[in-house]
C-alpha positions as CSV (number, residue, x, y, z in Angstrom):
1,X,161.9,116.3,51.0
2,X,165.6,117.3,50.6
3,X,165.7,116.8,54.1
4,X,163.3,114.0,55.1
5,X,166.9,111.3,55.8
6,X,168.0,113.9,58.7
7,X,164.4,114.4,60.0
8,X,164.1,111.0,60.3
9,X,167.6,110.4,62.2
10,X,166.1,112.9,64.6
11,X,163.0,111.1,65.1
12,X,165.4,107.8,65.5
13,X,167.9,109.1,67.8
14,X,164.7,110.6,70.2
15,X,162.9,107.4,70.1
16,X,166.3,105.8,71.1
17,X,167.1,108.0,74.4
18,X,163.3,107.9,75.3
19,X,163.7,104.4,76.2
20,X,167.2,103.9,77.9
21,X,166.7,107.1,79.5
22,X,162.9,106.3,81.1
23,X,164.1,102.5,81.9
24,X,166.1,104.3,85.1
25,X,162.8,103.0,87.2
26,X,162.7,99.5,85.7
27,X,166.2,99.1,85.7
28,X,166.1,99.9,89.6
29,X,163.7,97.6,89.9
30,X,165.8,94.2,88.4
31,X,168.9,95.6,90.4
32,X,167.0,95.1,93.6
33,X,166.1,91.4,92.1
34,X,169.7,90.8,90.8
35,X,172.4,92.1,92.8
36,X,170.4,92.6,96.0
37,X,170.9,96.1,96.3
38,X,169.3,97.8,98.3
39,X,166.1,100.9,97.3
40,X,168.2,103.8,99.2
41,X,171.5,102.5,96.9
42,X,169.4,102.1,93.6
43,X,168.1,105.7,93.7
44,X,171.6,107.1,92.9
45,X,171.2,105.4,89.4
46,X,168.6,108.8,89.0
47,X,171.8,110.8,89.7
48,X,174.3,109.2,87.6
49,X,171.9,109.5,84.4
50,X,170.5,112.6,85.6
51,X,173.9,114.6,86.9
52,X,175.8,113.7,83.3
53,X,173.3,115.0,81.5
54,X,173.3,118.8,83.3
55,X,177.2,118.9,83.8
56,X,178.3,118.0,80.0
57,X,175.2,120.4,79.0
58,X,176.7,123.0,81.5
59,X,179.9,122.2,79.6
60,X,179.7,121.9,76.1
61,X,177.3,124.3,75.3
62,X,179.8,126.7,74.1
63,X,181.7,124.7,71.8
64,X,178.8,123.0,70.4
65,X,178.9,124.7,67.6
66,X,182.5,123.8,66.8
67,X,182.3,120.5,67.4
68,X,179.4,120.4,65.2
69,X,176.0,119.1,65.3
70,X,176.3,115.9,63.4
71,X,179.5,114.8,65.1
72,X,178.2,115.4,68.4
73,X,175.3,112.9,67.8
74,X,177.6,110.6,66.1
75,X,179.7,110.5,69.0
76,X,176.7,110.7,71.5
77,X,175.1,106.9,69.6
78,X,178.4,105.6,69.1
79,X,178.8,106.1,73.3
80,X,175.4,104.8,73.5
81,X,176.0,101.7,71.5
82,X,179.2,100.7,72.8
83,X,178.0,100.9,76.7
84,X,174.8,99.3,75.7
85,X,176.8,96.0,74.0
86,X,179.5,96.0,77.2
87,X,176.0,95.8,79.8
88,X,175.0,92.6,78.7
89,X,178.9,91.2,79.0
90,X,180.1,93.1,82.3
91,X,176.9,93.3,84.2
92,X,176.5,94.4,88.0
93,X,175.6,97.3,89.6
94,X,179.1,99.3,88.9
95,X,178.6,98.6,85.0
96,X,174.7,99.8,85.7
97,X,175.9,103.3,87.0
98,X,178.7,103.3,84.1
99,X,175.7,102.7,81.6
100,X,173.9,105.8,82.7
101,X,176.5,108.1,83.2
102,X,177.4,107.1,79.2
103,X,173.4,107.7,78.4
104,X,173.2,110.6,80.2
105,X,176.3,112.6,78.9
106,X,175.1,111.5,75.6
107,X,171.5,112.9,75.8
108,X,172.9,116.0,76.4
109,X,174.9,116.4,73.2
110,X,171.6,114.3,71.7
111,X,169.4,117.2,72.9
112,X,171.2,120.3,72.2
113,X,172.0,119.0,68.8
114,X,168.4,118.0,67.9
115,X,167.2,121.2,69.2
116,X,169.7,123.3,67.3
117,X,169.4,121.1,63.8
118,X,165.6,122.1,64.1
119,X,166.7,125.1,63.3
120,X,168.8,124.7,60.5
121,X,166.4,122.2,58.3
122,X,163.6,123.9,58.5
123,X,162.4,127.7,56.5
124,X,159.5,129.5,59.0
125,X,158.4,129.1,62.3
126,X,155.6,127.1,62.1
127,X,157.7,124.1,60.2
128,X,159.9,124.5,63.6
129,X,157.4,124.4,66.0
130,X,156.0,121.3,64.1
131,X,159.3,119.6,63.3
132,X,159.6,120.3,67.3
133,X,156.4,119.0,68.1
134,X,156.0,115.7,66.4
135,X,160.4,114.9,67.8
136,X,158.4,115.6,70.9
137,X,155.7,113.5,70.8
138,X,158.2,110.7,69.4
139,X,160.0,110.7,72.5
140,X,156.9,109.8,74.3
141,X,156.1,106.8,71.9
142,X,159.9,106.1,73.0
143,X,159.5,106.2,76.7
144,X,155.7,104.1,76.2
145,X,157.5,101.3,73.7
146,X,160.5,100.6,76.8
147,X,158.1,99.6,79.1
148,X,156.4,96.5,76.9
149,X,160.0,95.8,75.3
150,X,162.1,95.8,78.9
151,X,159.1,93.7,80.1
152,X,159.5,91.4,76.9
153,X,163.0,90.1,78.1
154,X,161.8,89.9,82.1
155,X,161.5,86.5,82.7
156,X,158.6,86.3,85.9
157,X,158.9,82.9,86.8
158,X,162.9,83.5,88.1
159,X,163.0,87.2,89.1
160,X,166.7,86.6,89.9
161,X,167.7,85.9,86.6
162,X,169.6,88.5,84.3
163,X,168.3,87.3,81.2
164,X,167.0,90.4,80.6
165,X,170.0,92.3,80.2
166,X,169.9,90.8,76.8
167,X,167.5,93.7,75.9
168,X,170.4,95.4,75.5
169,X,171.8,94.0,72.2
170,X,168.9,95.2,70.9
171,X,169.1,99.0,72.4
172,X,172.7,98.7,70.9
173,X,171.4,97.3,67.5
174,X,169.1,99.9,67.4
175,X,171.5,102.5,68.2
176,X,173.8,101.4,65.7
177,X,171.4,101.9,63.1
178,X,170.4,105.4,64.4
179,X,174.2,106.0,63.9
180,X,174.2,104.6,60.0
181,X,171.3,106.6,59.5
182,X,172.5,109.9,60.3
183,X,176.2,109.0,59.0
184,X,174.5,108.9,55.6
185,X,172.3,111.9,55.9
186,X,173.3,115.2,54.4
187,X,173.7,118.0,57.0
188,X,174.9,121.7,55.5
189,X,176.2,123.3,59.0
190,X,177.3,126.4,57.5
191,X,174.8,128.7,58.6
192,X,175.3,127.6,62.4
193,X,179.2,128.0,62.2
194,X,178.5,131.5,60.7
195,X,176.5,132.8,63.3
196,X,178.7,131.1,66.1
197,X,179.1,133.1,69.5
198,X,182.5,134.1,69.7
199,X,182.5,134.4,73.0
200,X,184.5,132.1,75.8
201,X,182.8,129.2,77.2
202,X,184.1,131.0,80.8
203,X,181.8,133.8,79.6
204,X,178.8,132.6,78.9
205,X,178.9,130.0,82.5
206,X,179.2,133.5,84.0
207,X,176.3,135.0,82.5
208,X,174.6,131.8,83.4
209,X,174.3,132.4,86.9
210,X,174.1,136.2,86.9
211,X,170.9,135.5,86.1
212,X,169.8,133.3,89.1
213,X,170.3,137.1,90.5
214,X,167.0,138.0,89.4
215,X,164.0,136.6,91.0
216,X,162.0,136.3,88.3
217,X,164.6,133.5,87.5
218,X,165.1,132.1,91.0
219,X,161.2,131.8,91.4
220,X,161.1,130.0,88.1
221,X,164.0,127.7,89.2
222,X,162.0,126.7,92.0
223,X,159.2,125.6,90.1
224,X,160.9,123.5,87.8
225,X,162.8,121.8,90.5
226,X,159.7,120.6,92.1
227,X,157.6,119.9,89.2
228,X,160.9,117.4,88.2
229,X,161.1,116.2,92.3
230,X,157.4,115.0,91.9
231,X,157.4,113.7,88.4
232,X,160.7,111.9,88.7
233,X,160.1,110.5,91.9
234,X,156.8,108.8,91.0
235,X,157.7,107.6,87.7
236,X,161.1,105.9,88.8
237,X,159.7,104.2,91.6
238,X,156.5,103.0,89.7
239,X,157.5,99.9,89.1
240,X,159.1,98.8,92.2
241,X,155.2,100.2,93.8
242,X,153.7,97.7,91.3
243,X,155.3,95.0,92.7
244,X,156.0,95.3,96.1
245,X,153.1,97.3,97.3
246,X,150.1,95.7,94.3
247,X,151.4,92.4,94.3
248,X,152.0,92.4,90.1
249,X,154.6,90.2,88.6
250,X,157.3,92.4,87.5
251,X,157.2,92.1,84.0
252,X,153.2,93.5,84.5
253,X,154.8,95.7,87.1
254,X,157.2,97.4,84.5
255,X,154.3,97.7,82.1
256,X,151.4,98.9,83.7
257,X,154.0,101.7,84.7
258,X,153.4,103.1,81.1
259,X,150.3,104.3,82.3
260,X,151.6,107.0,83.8
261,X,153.8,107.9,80.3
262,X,150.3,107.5,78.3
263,X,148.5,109.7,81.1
264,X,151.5,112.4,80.7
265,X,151.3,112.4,77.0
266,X,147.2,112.6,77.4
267,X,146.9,115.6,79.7
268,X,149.5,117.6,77.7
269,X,147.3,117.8,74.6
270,X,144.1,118.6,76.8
271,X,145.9,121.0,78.6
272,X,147.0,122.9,75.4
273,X,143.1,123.8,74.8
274,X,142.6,124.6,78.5
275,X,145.7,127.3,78.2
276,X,144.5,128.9,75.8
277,X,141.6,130.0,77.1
278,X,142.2,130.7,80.9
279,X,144.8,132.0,83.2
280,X,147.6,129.8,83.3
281,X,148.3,129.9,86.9
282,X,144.5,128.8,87.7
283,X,144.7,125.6,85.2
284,X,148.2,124.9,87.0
285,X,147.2,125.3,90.8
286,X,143.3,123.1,89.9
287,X,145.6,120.4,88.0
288,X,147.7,119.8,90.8
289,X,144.9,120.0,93.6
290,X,143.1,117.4,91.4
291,X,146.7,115.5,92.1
292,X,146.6,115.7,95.4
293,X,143.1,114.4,95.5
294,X,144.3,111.8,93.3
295,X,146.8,111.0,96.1
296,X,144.4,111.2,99.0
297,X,141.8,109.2,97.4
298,X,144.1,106.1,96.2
299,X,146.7,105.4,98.2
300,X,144.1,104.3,101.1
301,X,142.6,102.1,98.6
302,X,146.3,100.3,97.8
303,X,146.3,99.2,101.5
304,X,145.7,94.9,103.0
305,X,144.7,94.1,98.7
306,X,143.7,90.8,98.5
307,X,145.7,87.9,97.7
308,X,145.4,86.0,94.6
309,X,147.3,85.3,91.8
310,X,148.1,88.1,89.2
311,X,149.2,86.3,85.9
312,X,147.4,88.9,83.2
313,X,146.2,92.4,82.8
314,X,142.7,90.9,83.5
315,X,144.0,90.1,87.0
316,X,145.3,93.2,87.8
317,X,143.3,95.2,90.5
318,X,141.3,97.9,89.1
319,X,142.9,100.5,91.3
320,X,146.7,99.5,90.0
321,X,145.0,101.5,87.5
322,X,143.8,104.7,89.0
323,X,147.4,105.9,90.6
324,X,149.4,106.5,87.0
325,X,146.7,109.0,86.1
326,X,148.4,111.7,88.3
327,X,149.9,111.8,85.4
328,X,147.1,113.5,83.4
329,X,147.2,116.0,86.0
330,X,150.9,116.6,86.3
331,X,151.2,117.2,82.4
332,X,150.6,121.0,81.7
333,X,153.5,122.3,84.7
334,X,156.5,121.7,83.0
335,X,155.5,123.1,79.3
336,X,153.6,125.7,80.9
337,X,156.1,127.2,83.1
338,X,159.0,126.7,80.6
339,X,156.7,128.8,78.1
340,X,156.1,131.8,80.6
341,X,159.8,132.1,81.8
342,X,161.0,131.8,78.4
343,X,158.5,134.7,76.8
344,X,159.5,136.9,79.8
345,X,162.9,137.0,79.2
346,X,164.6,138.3,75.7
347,X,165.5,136.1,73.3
348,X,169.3,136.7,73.7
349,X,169.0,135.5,76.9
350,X,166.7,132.1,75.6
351,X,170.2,130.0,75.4
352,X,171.4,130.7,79.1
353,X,168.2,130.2,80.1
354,X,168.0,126.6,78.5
355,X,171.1,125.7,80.6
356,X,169.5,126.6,83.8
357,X,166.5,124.7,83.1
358,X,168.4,121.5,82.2
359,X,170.5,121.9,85.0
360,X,167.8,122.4,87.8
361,X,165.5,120.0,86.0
362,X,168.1,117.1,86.2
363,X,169.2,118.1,90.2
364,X,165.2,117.7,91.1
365,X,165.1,114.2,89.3
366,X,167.9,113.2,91.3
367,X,167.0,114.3,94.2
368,X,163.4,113.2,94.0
369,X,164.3,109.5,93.1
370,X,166.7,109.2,95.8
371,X,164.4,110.8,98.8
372,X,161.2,109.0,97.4
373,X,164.2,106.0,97.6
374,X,164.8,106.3,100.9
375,X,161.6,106.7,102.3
376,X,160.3,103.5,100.2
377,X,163.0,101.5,102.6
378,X,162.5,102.6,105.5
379,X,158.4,103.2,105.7
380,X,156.5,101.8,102.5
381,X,155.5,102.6,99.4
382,X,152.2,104.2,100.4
383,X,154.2,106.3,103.1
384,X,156.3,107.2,100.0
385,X,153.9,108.1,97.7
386,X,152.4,110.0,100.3
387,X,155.1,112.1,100.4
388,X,154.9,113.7,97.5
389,X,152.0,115.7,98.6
390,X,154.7,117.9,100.4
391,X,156.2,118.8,97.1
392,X,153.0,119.4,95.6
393,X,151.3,122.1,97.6
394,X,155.2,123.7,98.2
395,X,154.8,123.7,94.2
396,X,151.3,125.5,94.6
397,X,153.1,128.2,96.3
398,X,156.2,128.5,94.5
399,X,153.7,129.0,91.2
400,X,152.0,131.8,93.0
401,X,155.4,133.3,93.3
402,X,156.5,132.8,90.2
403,X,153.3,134.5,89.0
404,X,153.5,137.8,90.4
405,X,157.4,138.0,89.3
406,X,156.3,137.9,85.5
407,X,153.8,140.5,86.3
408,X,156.3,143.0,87.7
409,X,158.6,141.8,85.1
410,X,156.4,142.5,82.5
411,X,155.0,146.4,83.8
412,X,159.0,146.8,84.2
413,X,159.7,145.8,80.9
């Protein structure tokens, strides 16, 4: 119990990210409204959140430790807060790209911090991987509790106005007391500072890429970057789909988008049971050719919907329903393959790894929002979401690949 103030400023500064970091898709969505900017010019709001967060990871990492893990998430909600009170006051689409760039670059010293505290609070490995399991599963709460409070400050009767940026005195309230909270927490350090690297940052950035050298590495990087192209892609343009392509009132449009968050969170617990009992590569390659039967099967249906007027979740057409469920089947990827690159490589080499995957992760976000952007412009939403049926079947490949590299690694081991 000794520790329960710091676990729960953990839980708090998760929940707090989760939903400024997954509001990218909404927010793109009132910018269109607001400032008339077009979907191509939106997109890059994906790379200002998503490019901050891999280069101050790619960064910092090595003087982490130094700077220490309490400051660096003092500094990270105080960043947080202050850009969140300015949105509200500055507004536009300049202060819009400013406000991810500050949520972004504060993630990163969120997450490596979180992840590294983990460590230091807790006595075995089970407590870790439940202390890691349940800051987790609070992120998703996070990113499921944005939708309904974003669409709680979206006024649908004038879709121009910026009332809703008023959502963000909250965000910044709410950050503000995710600061107080872990200002007053007790955090002993020592053991971290003790066993610090004492190597240069220079150092370790080379290490970093001598290992895209291997292909066991490069196969897994390929992976990832897909997995993030699809996932990113679908769940930043959601909302704008909603809208323009179902016919929902954007506040409904912005919530109904949680589905897909709810389907995520959903097929990752099922999945855990699935992977423990078969091949990982078959549950992978059926889960996304269920996808792409997903795609096949609904995106006809979305076409010439009938008019008529959409005011409650009563209203909404029952297939507005059916297309966030991809979700369910995109869940297992991401864990799984993280798992199997991480337990084929030795654990000295667990930290470089990390920086890879949060690197490559964020550079598929980005560049799957800002395609999927582009091609929601010029041909449709439908066309769009189409799309990402390229992505997926590359990914069937690419996971095949991957496969056979951890077998050789492993007989070479």
């Amino acid at each position: 119990m000794s520790n329960l103030k710091i676990k729960v400023s953990l839980f708090l500064n998760y929940f707090v990210f989760a939903i400024l970091l997954n509001s990218v898709g909404t927010v793109m969505l009132q910018v269109q409204n607001n400032y008339g900017i077009l979907k191509s010019s939106a997109s890059v709001l994906e790379a200002f959140k998503d490019l901050s967060i891999s280069l101050l990871s790619f960064l910092i990492s090595s003087y982490i430790v130094r700077i220490g893990y309490k400051n660096a998430m003092l500094a990270a909600l105080g960043i947080t807060a202050a850009a969140c009170f300015t949105m509200p006051l500055v507004g536009g689409f300049t202060m819009t790209k400013i406000l991810f760039a500050a949520v972004g670059a504060s993630f990163a010293l969120i997450k490596m911090s979180v992840y590294s505290t983990i460590g230091l609070i807790t006595r075995d490995q089970k407590e870790h991987l439940s202390l890691m399991s349940f800051i987790e599963s609070f992120f998703m709460i996070g990113v499921l509790s944005g939708y309904f409070i974003f669409g709680a400050f979206i006024n649908d009767a004038d879709p121009t106005s910026t009332a809703w940026l008023q959502v963000y005195y909250f965000l910044g309230a709410l950050s503000l007391l995710a600061f107080v909270l872990l200002w007053s927490a007790p955090l002993d350090e020592t053991a971290a500072k003790t066993a610090e690297n004492t190597s240069t940052s220079w150092r370790d950035i080379a290490a970093m890429f001598k290992m895209l050298a291997l292909p066991l590495v490069l196969s897994f990087i390929g992976c990832a970057f897909l997995y993030v192209l699809i996932e990113q892609s679908i769940m930043s343009w959601l909302p704008t789909f909603n809208k323009e392509v179902m016919k929902l009132p954007v506040s409904l449009s912005i919530q109904m988008a949680s589905i897909l968050s709810a389907s995520i969170a959903a097929g990752r617990f099922f999945a855990g049971f699935l992977l423990k009992r078969y091949n990982w590569l078959y549950v992978l390659v059926s889960c996304l050719l269920l996808a792409a039967i997903l795609v096949l099967l609904v995106i006809p249906l979305t076409q010439n919907l009938p008019q008529r007027a959409i005011n409650t979740l009563a209203d909404v057409p029952p297939i507005a329903f059916a297309f966030p469920l991809i979700g369910f089947f995109l869940a297992p990827i991401y864990p799984a393959i993280n798992s199997a690159i991480l337990s084929s490589l030795p654990a000295s080499r667990h930290g470089l790894m990390s920086g890879l995957i949060i690197l490559f992760s964020a550079l598929g976000g980005t560049t799957g929002s800002i395609i999927t952007g582009f091609i929601f412009e010029q041909y449709g939403g439908q066309t769009a979401f189409y799309c990402s049926l390229i992505p997926l079947f590359l990914l069937i490949v690419m996971l095949n690949f991957f496969k056979r590299m951890t077998r050789i690694d492993s007989a070479t081991a």
